[in-house]
C-alpha positions in Angstrom: -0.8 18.4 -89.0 -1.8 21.8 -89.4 1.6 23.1 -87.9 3.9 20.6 -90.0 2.2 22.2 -93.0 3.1 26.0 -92.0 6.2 24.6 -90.9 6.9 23.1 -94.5 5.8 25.7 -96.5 8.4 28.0 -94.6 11.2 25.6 -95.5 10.0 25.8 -98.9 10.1 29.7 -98.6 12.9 29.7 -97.4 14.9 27.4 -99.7 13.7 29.8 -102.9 16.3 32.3 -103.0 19.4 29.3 -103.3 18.1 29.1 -106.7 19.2 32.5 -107.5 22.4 32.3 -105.4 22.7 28.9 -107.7 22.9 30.3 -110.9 25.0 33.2 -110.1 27.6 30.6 -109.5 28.9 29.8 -112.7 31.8 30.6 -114.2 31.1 34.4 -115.6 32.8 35.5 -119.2 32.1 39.2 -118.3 33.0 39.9 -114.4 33.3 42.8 -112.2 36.5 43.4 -110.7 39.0 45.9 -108.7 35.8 47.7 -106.1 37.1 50.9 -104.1 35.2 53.6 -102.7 35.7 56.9 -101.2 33.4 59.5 -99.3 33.2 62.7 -100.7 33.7 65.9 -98.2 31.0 67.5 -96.9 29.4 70.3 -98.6 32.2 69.5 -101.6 30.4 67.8 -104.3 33.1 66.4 -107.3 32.4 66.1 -110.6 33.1 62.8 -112.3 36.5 63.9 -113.7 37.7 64.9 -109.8 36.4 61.9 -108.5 38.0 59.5 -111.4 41.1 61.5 -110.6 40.9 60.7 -107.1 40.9 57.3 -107.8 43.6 57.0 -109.8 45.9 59.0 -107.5 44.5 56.3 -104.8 44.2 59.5 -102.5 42.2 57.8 -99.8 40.2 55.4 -101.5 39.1 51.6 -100.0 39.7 48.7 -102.2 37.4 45.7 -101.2 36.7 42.9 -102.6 32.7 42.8 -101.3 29.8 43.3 -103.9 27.5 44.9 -101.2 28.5 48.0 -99.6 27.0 49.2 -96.8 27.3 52.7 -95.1 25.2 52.8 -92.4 23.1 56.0 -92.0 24.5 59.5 -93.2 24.5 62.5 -95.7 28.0 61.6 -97.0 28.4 60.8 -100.5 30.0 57.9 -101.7 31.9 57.6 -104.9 32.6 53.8 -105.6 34.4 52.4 -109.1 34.6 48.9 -110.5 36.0 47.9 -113.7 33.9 45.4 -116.0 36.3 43.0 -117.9 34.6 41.0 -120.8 36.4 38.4 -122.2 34.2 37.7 -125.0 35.3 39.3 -128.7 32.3 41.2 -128.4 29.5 43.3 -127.2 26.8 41.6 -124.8 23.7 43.1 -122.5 24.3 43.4 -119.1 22.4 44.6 -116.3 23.8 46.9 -113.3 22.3 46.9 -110.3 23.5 49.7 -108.5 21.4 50.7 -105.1 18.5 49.9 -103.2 15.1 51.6 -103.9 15.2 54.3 -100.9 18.5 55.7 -102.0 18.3 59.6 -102.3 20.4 60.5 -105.2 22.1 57.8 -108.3 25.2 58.8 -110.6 26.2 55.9 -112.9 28.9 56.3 -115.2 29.8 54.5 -118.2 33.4 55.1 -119.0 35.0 52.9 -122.2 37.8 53.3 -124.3 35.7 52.5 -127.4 32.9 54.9 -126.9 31.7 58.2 -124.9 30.9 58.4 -121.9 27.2 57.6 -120.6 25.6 58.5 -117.7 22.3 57.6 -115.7 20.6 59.3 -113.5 18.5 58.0 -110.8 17.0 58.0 -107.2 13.8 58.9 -105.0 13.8 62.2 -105.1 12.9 62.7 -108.1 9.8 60.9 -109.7 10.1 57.0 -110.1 11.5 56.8 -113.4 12.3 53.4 -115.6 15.4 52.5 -113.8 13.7 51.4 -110.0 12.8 47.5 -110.6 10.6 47.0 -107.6 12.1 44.7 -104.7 15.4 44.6 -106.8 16.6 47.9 -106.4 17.7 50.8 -109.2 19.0 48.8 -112.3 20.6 50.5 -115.4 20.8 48.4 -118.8 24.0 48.5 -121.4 26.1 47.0 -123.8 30.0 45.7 -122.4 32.3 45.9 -125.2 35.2 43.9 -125.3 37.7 44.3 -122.9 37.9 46.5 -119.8 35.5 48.9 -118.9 35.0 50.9 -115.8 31.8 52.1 -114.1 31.9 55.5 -111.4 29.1 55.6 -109.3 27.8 58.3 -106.9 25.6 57.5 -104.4 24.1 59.5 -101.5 20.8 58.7 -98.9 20.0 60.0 -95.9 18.8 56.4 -94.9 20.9 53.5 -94.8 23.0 53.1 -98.1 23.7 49.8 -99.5 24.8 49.2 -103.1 24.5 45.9 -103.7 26.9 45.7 -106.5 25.7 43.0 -108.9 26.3 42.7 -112.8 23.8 40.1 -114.4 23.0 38.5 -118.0 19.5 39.4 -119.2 18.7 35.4 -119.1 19.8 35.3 -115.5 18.6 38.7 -114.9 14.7 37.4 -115.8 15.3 34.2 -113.5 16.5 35.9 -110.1 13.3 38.5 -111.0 10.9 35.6 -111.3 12.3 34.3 -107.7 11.8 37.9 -106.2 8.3 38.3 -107.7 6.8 35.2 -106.7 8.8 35.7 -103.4 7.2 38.7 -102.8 3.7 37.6 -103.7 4.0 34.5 -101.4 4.8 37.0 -98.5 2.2 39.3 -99.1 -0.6 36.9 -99.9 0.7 35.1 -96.5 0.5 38.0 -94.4 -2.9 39.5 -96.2 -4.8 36.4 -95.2 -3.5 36.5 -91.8 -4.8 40.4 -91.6 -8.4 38.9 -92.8 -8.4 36.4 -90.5 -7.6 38.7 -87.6 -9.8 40.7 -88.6 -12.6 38.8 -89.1 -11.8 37.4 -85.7 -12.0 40.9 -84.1 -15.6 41.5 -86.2 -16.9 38.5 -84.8 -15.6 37.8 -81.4 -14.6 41.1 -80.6 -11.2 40.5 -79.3 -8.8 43.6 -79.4 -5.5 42.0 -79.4 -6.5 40.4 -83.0 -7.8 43.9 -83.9 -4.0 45.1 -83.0 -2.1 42.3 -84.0 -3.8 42.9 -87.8 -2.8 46.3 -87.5 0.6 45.1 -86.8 0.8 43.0 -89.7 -0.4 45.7 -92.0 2.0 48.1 -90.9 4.7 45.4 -91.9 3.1 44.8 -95.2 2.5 48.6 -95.8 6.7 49.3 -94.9 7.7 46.5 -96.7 5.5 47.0 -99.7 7.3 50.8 -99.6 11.0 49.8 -98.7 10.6 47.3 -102.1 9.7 49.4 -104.7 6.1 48.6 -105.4 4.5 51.1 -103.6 6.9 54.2 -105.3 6.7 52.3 -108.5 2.6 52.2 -108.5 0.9 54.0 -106.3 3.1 57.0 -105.9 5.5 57.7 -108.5 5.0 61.4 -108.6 5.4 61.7 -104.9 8.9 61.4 -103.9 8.3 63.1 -100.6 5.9 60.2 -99.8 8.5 57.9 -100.4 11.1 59.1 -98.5 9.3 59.3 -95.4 6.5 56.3 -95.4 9.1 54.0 -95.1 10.6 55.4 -92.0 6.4 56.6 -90.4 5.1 52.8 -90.8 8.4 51.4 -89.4 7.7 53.4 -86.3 4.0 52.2 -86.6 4.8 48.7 -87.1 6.9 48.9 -83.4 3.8 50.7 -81.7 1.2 48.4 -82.9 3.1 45.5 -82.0 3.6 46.5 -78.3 0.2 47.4 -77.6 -1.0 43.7 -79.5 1.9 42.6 -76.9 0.3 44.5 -74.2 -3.3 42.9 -75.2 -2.3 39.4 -75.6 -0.5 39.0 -72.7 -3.2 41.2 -70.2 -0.6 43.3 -69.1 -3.9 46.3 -68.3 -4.6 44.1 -65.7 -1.6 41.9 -64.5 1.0 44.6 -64.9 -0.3 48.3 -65.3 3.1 50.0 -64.6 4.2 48.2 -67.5 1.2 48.9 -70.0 1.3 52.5 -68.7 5.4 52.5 -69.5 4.7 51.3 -72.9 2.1 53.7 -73.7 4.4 56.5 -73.2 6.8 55.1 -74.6 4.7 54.3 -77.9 3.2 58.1 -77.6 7.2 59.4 -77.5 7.8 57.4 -80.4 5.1 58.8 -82.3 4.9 62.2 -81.8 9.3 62.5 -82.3 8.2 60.8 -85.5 5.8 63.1 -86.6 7.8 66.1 -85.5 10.6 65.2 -87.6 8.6 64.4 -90.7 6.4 67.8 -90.4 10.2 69.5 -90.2 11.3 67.5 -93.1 14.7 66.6 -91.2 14.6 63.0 -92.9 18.2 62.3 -91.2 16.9 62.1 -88.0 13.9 60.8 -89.0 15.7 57.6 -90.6 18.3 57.7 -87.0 14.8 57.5 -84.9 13.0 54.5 -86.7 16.0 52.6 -86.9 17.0 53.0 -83.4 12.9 52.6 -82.5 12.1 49.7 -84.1 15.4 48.1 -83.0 14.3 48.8 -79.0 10.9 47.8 -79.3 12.6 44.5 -80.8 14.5 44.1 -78.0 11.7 44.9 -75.6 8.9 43.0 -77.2 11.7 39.5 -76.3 12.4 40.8 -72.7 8.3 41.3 -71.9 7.7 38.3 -73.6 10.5 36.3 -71.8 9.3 38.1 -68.2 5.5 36.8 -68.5 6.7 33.5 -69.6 4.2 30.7 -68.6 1.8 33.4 -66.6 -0.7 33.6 -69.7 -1.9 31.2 -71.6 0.3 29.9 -74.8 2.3 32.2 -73.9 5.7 30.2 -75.0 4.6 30.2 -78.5 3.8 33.8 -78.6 7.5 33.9 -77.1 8.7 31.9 -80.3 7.2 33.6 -82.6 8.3 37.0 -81.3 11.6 35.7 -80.9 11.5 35.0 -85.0 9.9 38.3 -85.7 11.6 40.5 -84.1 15.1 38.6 -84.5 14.5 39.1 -88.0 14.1 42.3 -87.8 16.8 43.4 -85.6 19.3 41.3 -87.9 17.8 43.3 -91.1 18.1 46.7 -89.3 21.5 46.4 -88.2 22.7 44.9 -91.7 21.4 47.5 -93.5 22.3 50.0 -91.1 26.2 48.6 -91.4 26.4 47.1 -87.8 26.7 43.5 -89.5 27.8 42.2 -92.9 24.6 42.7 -95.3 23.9 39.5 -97.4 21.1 38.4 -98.9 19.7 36.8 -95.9 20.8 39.6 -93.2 18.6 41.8 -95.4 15.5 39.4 -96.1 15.8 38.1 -92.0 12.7 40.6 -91.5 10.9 39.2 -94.1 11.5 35.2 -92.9 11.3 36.1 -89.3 7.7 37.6 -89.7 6.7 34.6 -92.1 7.7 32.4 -89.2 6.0 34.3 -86.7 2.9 34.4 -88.7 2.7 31.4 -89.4 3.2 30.4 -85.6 0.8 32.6 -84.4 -2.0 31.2 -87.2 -1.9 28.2 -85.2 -2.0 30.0 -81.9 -5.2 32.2 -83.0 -6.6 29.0 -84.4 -6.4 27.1 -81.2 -7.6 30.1 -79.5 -10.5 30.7 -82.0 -11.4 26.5 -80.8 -11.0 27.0 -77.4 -13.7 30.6 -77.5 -16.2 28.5 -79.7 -16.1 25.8 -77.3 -16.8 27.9 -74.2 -19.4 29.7 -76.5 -21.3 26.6 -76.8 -21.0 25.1 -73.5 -22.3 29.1 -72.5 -24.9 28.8 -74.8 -25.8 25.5 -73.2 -25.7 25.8 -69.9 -28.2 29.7 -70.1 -30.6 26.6 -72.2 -30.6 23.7 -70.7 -30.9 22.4 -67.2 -27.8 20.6 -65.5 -29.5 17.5 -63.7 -31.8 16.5 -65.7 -30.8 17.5 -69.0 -33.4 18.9 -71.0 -34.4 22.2 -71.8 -35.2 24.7 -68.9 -37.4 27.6 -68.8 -35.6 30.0 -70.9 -34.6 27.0 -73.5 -38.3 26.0 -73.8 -39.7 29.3 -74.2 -37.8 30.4 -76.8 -38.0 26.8 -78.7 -41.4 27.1 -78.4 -41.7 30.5 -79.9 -40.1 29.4 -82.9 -42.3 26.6 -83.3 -45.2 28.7 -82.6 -43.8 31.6 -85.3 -43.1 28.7 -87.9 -45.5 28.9 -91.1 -46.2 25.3 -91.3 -48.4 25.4 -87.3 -49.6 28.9 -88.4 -52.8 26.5 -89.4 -52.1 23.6 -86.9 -53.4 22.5 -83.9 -50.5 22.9 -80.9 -51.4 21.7 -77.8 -49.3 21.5 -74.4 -48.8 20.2 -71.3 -47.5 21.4 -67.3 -46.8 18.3 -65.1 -46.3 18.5 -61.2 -44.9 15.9 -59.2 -47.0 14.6 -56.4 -46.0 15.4 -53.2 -42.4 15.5 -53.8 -41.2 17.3 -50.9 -42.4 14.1 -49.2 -39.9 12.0 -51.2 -37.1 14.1 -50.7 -38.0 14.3 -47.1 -38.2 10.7 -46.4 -35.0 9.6 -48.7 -33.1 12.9 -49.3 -32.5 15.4 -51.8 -29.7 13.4 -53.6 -32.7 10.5 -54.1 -34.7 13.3 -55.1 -32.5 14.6 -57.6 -32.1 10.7 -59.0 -36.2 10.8 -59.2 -36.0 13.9 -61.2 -33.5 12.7 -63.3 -35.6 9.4 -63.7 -38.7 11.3 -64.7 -36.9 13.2 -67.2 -35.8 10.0 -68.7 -39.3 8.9 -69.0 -40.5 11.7 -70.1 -38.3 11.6 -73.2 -38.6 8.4 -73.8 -42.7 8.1 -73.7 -42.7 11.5 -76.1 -42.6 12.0 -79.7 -39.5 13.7 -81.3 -41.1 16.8 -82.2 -42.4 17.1 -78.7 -40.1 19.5 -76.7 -39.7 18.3 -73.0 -38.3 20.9 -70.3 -37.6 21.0 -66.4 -40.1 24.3 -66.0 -38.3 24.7 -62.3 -38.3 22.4 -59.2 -40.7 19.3 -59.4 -42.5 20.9 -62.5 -42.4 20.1 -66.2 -43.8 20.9 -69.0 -44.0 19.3 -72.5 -45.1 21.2 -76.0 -47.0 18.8 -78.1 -46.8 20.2 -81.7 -49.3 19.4 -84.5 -51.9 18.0 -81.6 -55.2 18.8 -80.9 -56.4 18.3 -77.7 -58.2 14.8 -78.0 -54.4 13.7 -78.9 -53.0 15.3 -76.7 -55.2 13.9 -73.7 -54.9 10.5 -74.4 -50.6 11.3 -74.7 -51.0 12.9 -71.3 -53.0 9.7 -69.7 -50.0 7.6 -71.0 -47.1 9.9 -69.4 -49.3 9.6 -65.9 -49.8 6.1 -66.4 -46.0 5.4 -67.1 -45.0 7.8 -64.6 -47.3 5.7 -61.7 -46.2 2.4 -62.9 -42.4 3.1 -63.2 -40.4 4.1 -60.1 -37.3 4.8 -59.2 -34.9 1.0 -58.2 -32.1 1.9 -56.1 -30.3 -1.3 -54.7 -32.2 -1.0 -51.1 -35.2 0.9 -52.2 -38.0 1.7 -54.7 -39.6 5.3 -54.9 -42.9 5.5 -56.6 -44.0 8.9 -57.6 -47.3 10.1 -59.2 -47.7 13.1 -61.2 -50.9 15.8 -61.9 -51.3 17.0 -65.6 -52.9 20.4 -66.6 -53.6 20.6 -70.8 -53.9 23.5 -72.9 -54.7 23.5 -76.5 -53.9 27.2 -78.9 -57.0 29.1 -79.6 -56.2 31.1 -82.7 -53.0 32.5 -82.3 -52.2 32.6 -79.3 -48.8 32.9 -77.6 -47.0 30.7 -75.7 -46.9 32.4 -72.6 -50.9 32.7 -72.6 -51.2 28.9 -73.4 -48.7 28.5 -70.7 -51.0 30.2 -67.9 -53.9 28.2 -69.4 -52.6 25.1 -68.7 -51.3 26.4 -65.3 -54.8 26.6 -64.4 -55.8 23.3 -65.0 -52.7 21.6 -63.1 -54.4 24.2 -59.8 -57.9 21.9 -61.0 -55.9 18.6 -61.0 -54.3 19.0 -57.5 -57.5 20.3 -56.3 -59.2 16.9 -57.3 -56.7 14.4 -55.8 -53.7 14.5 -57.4 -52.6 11.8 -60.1 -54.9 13.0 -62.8 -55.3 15.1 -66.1 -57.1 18.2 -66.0 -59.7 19.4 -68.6 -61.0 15.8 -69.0 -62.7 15.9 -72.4 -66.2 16.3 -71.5 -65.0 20.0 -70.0 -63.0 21.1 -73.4 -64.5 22.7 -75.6 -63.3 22.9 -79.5 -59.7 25.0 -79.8 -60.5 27.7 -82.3 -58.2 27.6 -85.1 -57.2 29.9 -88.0 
């Protein structure tokens, strides 16, 4: 049930974004139209009038009919024009959206026959300013007039450069901004509460590979909270340097952390060390050729090593995962949902780097395939979480309680006892307890066998349960011997409960089909004097069991004439 409901919530996830894709599909009364593009030369920037010049001589310019331009990773500028043709008799607000939020530098140019020329200027290195719209990408707001109207933009990154070339109405505009929001918070809130749970997990249980798998996550949430906007937008905006480089540190981070979770959950320290050992290194190359690059500021390379990083350790994360298929445990669904994540993210790397066509779900696939791996792995970590709590208490049981007879053994009744004994209601209260010995049992398992001796323990056991109150604790103190706590008893009590269990005990034996074994059993009583501890009352009553095998066996040792009155605070 569990997993139909993660399973239906990412459909539902999923099936968001067709509401934006929905209302951009009707007919439009302002359109773009007529998209080519050039690169500039190296080292020869243009002004605006070169590069509108350019274009109208067509001297080497690309005319496509895509909205979403992608140019892989580079230093080249691009110049790209469109022409805006409104249809309506007059002048309506329309929003551009012009690049995504990691783009270096942003030239937009207004050029109309009915009024001068505007131009916005934009991009992350220089301080956020009012045109990035987190997790949309650098917008610029005007007014259309009538008729045709061209736009000139220049555009340059040394990270992947995509332009998704869109032109919206302000209604529409609020709508597909809603969707990205609430998109956004869904992911996030999703993938926080997976980090607290692993986390949690790791505080409690101690279990590394949910210690690295939250670290994991959190390097996703960290890049993808910086590649959107949000971060630049609100906790940085005077630190452009931060953002062009965060993005391309966690991305690297977010590869490392999920190997060595890999490496953890799948035991590879043990069953494979070559292979640990190989990714370590090749973790510690990635890393350091990271950090290198950053401390030389040579963001180029910085943004060709985290793409081609993250894109092996993608690829290699599916190949380990496919090798120790079905040699660790669940280890088919941490297959699957490796196969979503890092699928996803290979598809969104290679769209935005320009290997495939960049839509809206190329671009997002990171975001869906992690979603789906998280929510995959929730069940996973769940089951696992069961099956530790289950061996937990079956641990817990078996250190407490003795396996043939069932009740408590020695290190289960002592520490029950203490608990009793440190309780405030008995601070005042008479306590009282009892060692029992079986009579000559090596006789019984000598003439029928251990096995019927075992079945005469168990048997005793039984009676001794049943002929007790249920505040009495009961234990198997070790071979033949038991011993029973009589709370809230003084000793008079406690005598004439102790003449019952021998009298039960002599008058009950054990029926087999072919045979009855009778058994006997000697009783030695202790009752607390002031507040003494258990393991002095224990010794006590020790004593007296010596006196009661001493005398003949089959008897309950003090007899009341020999106590005297327990001393009690």
């Amino acid at each position: 049930m569990r997993l139909r409901s993660l399973l239906l919530l990412i459909v539902v996830f999923l099936s968001l974004p067709w509401a934006a894709v929905g209302a951009t599909s009707a007919a439009q009364s302002i359109y773009l139209s007529d998209v080519s593009y050039f690169r500039e030369p190296p080292k020869t920037p243009l002004s605006m009038l070169q590069a509108y010049e350019r274009f109208e001589h067509q001297n080497n310019v690309n005319i496509t009919q895509r909205r979403l331009l992608t140019f892989g990773i580079n230093d080249d500028a691009i110049w790209v024009r469109l022409r805006i043709n409104n249809l309506n008799p007059h002048s309506e607000m329309r929003r551009l959206i012009a690049a995504q939020t990691w783009t270096d530098y942003l030239d937009v140019y207004l050029i109309s026959p009915q009024q001068p020329i505007e131009h916005w200027y934009a991009g992350d290195r220089q301080e956020a300013g009012p045109h990035l719209l987190p997790e949309v990408g650098y917008v610029f707001n005007f007014n259309v007039p009538p008729g045709q109207t061209e736009l000139l933009i220049r555009a340059q990154s040394k990270d992947p450069l995509v332009l998704p070339l869109e032109l919206e109405s302000v209604q529409h505009a609020r709508q597909s901004d809603a969707i990205d929001h609430v998109m956004s918070g869904l992911l996030f809130g999703v993938l926080m509460t997976l980090v607290g749970y692993n986390i949690i997990l790791y505080l409690t249980l101690k279990q590394l590979d949910s210690l690295f798998y939250s670290l994991y996550i959190s390097c996703f949430v960290i890049l993808n909270f910086a590649y959107s906007g949000y971060a630049f937008a609100w906790v940085y905006p005077h630190l452009p340097l931060v953002q062009n480089y965060s993005i391309l540190l966690f991305m690297v981070l977010h590869g490392v952390f999920g190997l060595i979770f890999v490496s953890q959950f799948l035991q590879l320290p043990s069953r494979r060390p070559l292979l640990a050992s190989i990714i370590r290194v090749y973790n510690s190359v990635g890393v350091i050729a990271i950090a290198g690059f950053i401390m030389a500021r040579m963001q180029l390379y910085s943004a060709l090593l985290a793409f081609c990083f993250l894109s092996l350790t993608s690829i290699l994360m599916i190949v380990v995962g496919i090798w120790n298929l079905g040699k660790v445990r669940d280890s088919q669904y941490f297959l699957l949902a490796v196969l979503c994540s890092m699928i996803g993210v290979l598809i969104t790397a290679m769209s935005v780097w320009g290997v495939i066509p960049f839509t809206y779900y190329s671009y997002h696939a990171a975001t869906y395939g992690v979603v789906c791996e998280a929510a995959i792995l929730a069940v996973v970590l769940a089951n696992r979480l069961k099956r530790i709590e289950r061996e937990r208490i079956a641990t817990k049981y078996l250190s407490s309680y003795d396996p043939l007879t069932k009740l408590l053994n020695r290190r289960g009744f002592v520490e029950k006892s203490n608990k009793i004994l440190e309780h405030k209601v008995f601070a005042t209260q008479p306590l009282s307890l009892a060692i029992i010995d079986v009579d000559y049992f090596k006789v019984i398992n000598d003439t029928h066998g251990h096995q019927i001796g075992d079945l005469a323990l168990s048997h005793l056991s039984q009676l001794l349960k049943r002929h007790t109150e249920a505040q009495d604790v009961v234990a198997r103190w070790g071979g033949e011997e038991f011993v029973v706590l009589f709370p809230n008893t003084d000793f008079a009590q406690t005598y004439t409960d102790a003449e019952h269990l021998r009298a039960v005990i002599e008058t009950s034996p054990l029926i087999l089909d072919d045979r009855s074994v009778s058994m006997t059993a000697s009783f030695g009583l202790a009752t607390r004097e002031s507040h003494e501890s258990i393991e002095s009352l224990l010794a006590r009553a020790d004593q007296h069991l010596y006196a009661a095998k001493s005398q003949g066996r089959n008897c309950v040792q003090p007899q009341p004439s020999m106590h005297t009155a327990p001393l009690i605070d």
